[in-house]
C-alpha positions as CSV (number, residue, x, y, z in Angstrom):
1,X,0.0,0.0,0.0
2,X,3.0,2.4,1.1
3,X,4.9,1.9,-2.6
4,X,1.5,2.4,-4.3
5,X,0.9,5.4,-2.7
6,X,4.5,6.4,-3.2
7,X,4.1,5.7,-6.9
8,X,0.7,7.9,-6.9
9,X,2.4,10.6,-5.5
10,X,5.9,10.7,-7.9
11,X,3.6,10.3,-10.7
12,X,1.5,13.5,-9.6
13,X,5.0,15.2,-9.5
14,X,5.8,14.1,-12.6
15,X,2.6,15.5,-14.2
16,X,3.4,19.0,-12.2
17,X,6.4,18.6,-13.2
18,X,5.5,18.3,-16.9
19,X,2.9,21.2,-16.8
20,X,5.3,23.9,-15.2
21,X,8.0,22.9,-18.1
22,X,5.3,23.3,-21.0
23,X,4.1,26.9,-19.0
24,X,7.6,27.9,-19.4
25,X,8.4,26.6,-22.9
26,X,5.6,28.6,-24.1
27,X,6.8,31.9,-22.3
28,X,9.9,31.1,-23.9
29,X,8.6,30.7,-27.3
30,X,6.5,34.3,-26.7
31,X,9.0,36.0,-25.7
32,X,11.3,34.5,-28.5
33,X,8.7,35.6,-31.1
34,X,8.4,39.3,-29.6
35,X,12.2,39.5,-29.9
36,X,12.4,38.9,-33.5
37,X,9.1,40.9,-34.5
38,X,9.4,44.8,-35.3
39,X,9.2,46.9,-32.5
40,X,6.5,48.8,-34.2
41,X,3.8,48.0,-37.0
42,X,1.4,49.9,-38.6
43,X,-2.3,50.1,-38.1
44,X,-4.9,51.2,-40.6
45,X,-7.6,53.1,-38.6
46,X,-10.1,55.1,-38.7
47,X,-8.2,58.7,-39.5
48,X,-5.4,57.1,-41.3
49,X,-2.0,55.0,-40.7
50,X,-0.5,55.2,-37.7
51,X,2.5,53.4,-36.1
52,X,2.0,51.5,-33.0
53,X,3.9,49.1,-31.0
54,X,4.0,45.6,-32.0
55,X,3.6,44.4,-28.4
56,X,1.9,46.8,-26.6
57,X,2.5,46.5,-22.7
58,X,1.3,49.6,-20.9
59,X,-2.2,50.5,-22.5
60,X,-4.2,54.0,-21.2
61,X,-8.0,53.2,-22.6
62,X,-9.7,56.5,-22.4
63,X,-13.4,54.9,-23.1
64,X,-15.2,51.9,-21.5
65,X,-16.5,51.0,-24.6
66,X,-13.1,49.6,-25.9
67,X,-11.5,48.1,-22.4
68,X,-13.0,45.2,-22.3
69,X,-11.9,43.5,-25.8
70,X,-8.2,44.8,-24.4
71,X,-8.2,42.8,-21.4
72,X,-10.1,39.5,-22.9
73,X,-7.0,39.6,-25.3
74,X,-4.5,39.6,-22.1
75,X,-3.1,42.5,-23.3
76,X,-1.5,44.9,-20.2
77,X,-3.9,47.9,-19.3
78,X,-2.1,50.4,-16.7
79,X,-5.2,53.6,-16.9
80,X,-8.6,53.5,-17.7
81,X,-11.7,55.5,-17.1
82,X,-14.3,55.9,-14.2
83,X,-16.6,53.4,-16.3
84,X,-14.5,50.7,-16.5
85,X,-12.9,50.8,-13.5
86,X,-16.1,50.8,-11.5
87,X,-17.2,47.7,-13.3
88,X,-17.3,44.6,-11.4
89,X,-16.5,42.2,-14.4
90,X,-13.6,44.1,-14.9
91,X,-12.1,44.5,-11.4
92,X,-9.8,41.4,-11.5
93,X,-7.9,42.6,-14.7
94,X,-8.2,46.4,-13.1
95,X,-6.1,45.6,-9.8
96,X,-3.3,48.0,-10.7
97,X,-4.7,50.1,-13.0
98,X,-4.9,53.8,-12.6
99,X,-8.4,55.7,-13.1
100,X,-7.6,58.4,-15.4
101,X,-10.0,61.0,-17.9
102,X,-8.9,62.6,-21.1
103,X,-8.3,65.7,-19.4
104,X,-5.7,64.3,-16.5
105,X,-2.8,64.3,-19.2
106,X,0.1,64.6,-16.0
107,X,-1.5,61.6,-14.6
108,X,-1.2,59.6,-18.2
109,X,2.6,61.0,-18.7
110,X,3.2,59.2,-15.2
111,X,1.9,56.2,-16.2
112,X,4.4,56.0,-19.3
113,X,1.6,54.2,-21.7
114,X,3.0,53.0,-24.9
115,X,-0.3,53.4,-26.4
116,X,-3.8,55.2,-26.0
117,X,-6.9,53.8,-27.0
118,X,-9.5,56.2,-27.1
119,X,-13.1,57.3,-28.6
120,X,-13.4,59.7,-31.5
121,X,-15.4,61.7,-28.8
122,X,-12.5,62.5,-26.1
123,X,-10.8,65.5,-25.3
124,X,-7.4,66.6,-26.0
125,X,-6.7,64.0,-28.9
126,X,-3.6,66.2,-30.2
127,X,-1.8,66.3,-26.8
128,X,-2.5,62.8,-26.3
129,X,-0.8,61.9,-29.4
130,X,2.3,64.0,-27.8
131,X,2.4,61.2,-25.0
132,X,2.1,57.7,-27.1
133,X,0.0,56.6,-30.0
134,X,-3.2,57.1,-29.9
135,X,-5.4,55.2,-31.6
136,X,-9.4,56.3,-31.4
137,X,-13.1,54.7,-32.4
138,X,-16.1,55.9,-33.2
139,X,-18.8,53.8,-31.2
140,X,-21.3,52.0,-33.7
141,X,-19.3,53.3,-37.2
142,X,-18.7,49.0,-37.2
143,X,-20.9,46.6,-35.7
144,X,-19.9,45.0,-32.2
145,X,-17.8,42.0,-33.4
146,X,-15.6,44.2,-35.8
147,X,-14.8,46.1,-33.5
148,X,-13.4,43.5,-31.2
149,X,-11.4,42.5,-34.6
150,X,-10.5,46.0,-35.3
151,X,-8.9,45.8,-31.4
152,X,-7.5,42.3,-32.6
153,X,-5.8,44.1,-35.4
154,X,-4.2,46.9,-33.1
155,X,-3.0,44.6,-30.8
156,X,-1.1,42.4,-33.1
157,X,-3.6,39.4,-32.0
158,X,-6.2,39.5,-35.0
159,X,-6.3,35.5,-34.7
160,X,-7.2,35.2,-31.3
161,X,-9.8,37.8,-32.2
162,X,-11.1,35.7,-35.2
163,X,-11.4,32.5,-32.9
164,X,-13.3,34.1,-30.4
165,X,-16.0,35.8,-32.5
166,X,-16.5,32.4,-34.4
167,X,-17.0,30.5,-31.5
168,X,-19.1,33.2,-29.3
169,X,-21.6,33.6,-32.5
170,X,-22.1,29.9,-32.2
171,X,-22.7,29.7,-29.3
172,X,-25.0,32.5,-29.0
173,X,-27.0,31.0,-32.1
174,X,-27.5,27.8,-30.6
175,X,-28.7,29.3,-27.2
176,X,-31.1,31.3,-29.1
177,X,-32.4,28.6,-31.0
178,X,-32.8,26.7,-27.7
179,X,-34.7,29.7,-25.9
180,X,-37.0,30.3,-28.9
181,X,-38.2,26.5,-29.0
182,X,-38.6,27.0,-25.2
183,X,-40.5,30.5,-25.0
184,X,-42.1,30.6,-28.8
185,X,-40.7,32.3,-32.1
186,X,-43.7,35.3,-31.3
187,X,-42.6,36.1,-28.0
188,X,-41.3,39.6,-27.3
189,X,-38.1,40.6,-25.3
190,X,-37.4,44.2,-23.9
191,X,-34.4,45.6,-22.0
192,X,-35.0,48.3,-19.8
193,X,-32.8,50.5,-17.6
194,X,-33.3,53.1,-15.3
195,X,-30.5,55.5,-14.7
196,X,-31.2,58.6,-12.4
197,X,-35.0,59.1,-12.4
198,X,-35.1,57.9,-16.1
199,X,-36.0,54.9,-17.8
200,X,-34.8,53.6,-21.2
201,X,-35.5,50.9,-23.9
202,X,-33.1,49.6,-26.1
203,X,-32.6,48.5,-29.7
204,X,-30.4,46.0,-31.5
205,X,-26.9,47.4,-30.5
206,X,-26.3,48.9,-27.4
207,X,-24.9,47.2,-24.7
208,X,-26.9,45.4,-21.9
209,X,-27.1,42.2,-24.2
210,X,-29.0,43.7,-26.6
211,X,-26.8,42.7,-29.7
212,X,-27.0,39.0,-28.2
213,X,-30.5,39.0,-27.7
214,X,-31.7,40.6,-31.1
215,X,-29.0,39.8,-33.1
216,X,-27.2,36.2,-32.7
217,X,-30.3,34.9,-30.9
218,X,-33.2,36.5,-33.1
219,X,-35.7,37.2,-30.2
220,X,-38.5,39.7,-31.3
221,X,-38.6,43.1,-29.4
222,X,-42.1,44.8,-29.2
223,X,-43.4,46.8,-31.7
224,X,-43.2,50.0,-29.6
225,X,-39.3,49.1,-28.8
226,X,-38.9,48.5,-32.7
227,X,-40.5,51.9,-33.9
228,X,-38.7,54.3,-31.3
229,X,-35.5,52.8,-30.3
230,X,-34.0,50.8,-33.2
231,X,-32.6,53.9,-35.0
232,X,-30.6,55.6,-32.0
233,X,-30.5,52.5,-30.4
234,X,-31.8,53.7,-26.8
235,X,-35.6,55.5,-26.2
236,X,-36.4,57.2,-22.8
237,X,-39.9,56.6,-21.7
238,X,-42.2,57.6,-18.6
239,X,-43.9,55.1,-16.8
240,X,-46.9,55.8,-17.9
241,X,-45.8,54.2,-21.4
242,X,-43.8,51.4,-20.2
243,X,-46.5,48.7,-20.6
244,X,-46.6,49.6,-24.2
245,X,-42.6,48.6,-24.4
246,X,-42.4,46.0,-22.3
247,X,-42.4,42.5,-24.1
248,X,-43.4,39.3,-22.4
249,X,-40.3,38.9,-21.2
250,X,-38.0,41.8,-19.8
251,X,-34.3,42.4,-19.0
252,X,-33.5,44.9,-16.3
253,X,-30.7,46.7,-16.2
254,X,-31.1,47.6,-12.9
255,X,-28.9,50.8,-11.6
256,X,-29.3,50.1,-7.5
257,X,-28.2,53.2,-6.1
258,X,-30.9,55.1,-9.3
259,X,-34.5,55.7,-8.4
260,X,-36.3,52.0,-8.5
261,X,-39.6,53.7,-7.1
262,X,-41.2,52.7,-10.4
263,X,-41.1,49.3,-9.3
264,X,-43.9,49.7,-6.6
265,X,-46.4,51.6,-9.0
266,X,-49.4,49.8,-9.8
267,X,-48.8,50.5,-13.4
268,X,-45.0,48.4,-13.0
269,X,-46.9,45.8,-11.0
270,X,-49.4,45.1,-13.4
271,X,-47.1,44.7,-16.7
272,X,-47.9,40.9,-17.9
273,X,-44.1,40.3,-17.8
274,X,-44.1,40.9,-13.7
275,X,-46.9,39.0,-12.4
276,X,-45.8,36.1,-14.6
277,X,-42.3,36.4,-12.8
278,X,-40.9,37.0,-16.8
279,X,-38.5,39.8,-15.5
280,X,-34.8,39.3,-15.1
281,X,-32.7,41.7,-13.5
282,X,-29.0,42.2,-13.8
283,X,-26.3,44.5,-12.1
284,X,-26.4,47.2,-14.6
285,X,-22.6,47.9,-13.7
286,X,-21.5,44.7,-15.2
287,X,-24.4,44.9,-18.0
288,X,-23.9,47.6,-19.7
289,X,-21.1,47.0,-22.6
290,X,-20.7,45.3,-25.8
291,X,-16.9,43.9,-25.2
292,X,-16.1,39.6,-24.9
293,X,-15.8,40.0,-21.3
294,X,-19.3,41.3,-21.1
295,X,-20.9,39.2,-23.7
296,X,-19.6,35.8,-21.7
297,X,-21.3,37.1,-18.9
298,X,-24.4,38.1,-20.5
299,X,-24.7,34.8,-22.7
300,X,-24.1,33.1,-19.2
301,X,-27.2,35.1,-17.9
302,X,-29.7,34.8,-20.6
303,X,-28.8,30.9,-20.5
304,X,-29.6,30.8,-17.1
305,X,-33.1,32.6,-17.2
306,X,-34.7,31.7,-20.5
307,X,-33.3,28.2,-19.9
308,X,-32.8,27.8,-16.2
309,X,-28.8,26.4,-17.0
């Protein structure tokens, strides 16, 4: 019993053993392939050629919107904004990573980024570009996927990009075909949100799942939803109105710390989708964005309530 044990536990070394030297024969073989690359490539965006660094490994993104696709591709992040940062998805690739806006330009110079990532929207592009390449987005100009590619592309890891997006759209597909045998090809889905003392609807492509939901899983919003907030892609609406938008089944975005009062109105109360327990709320926080860290979780999350996985 004693040698077979003994053999048990030299084999389990052994496989240790085995997995530590393949961890660092891969580290070896990245780092061997950085060495030989260029130090700098260049990247075809949206206001021309600009050179970047092959490798990137201290990144400033100056818009939520774009972080996440940075960190699913493992690439180092050392500043990002008050969005991301406050996100809870994001808070374990965010441990040392400096909040910072596009007007605290010391605070960026301090952080030594070898390259910005920003939105077309920021301030002080010009004396950004003065600190490290900056590289910057218009949100919506490409639809969600391409822009994770386009992020691919900038980071020098377009493949891993490609592999994801393949594999997420199939998965997504085949959820939705499951959830639409389970809850009928007719039945409605909304997404709602209140933030501050508003409430909002949502079309096809804007965050909170909605790309997953209407797109990859072809789910039928409400014609209310379809007429008013497919072409900006968010509608604010007073309670009063909210029975007219809200589909047989409803996603809330829920803000906590917002005003929820709505929620015990006889008008909320009354909405077919409550009293048949057809509402599922999520932590707005980590709902919000369109990025692969988000849409795992929000795939996660819509499996679990249409289809109780």
């Amino acid at each position: 019993m004693k040698k077979r044990m003994m053999s048990i536990l030299l084999l389990f070394v052994l496989i240790l053993s085995a997995c530590g030297n393949q961890a660092a024969e891969k580290e070896q073989e990245k780092a061997k392939k950085e060495a030989n690359e260029p130090k700098t490539m260049t990247y075809q965006s949206e206001t021309g050629p600009i050179e970047v660094p092959t490798n990137p490994k201290r990144v400033v993104v100056l818009s939520s919107f774009l972080a996440g696709s940075v960190m699913a591709l493992d690439v180092p992040i050392v500043g990002v904004d008050s969005w991301a940062k406050m996100n809870p998805r994001y808070e374990p690739y965010l441990k040392d990573a400096k909040e910072v806006t596009d007007e605290s330009l010391e605070q960026i110079i301090e952080l030594e980024p070898d390259l910005i990532i920003a939105a077309s929207t920021n301030k002080n592009l010009d004396k950004l570009k003065e600190i490290a390449p900056t590289v910057t987005y218009t949100y919506g100009k490409v639809d969600y996927l391409t822009q994770h590619l386009e992020i691919g592309k900038l980071l020098n890891k377009e493949e891993e990009a490609k592999k994801w997006i393949e594999d997420f759209k199939k998965r997504a597909q085949q959820a939705g075909e499951e959830i639409r045998a389970k809850i009928g090809e007719n039945a409605t889905v909304s997404v709602i949100e209140n933030f501050d003392k508003q409430l909002y609807v949502f079309g096809n492509n804007w965050g909170r799942g909605t790309e997953i939901l209407y797109q990859e899983m072809k789910l039928k919003m409400p014609k209310a939803v379809e007429e008013h907030a497919l072409k900006d892609g968010y509608y604010a609406i007073s309670l009063e109105v909210l029975p007219q938008f809200a589909g047989d089944y409803v996603i809330f975005s829920k803000n906590a710390d917002g005003d929820l009062s709505f929620t015990e109105t006889e008008t909320y109360k009354n909405i077919p989708a409550v009293k048949n327990n057809r509402v599922f709320e999520a932590n707005a926080k980590e709902f919000y964005f369109n990025d692969p860290i988000t849409l795992e979780y929000q795939l996660e999350f819509f499996k679990k309530h249409f289809l109780g996985e």
